[in-house]
N, C-alpha and C positions, 0 to 999 in steps of 0.2 A: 772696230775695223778688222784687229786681227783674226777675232770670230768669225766673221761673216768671211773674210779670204781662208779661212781654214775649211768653213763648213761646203764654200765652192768648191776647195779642193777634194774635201770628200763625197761630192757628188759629182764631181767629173770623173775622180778613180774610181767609182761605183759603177758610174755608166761606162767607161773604159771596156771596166770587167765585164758588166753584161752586154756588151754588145760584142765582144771577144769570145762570150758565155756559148752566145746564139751566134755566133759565126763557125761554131765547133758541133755545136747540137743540131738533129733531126727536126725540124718542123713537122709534125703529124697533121695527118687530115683535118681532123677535127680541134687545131690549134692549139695544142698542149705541143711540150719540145722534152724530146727524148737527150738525155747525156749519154754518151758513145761511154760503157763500162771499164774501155783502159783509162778516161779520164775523169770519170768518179772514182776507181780507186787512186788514180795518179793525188786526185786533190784531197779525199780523204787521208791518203797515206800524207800532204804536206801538212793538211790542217791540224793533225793529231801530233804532229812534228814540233818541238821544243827548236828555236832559231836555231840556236848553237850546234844543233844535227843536223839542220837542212845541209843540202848540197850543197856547194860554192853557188853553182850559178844561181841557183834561189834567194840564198842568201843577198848577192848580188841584186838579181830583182825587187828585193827588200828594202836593199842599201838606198837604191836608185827613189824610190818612194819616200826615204827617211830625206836624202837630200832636196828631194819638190817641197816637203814640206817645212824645211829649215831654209831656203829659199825664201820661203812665203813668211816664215818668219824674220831672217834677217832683213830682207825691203820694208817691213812693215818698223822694223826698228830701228833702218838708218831714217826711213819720211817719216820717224814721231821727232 
């Protein structure tokens, strides 16, 4: 059970992202989506980023994830 609530949690933060992705991105004509180049390097520069350097507020964003999914874990361990 904890599997399966972990693995929805990581296909709703996926879809989260991608639809945050393409809320930011160019839809071209021909339906390929261009990324605006301040935010490929913005996410390049995090991806390449060791936590402990990220920003505060990144980190924060980070934190906020770690807690959805100790959440999902702690419910799943007080109903066993």
């Amino acid at each position: 059970m904890l599997r399966e609530k972990l693995a929805e949690y990581a296909h709703e933060a996926w879809s989260r992202w991608m639809r945050y992705l393409f809320s930011k991105s160019i839809v071209n004509s021909d339906g390929s989506v261009t990324i605006p180049a301040s935010l490929v390097k913005r996410w390049a520069r995090q991806m390449n980023t060791d936590y402990l350097m990220l920003l505060n507020s990144e980190q924060q964003s980070d934190i906020l994830e770690a807690d959805k999914m100790l959440s999902i874990m702690n419910a799943n361990h007080t109903a066993a």
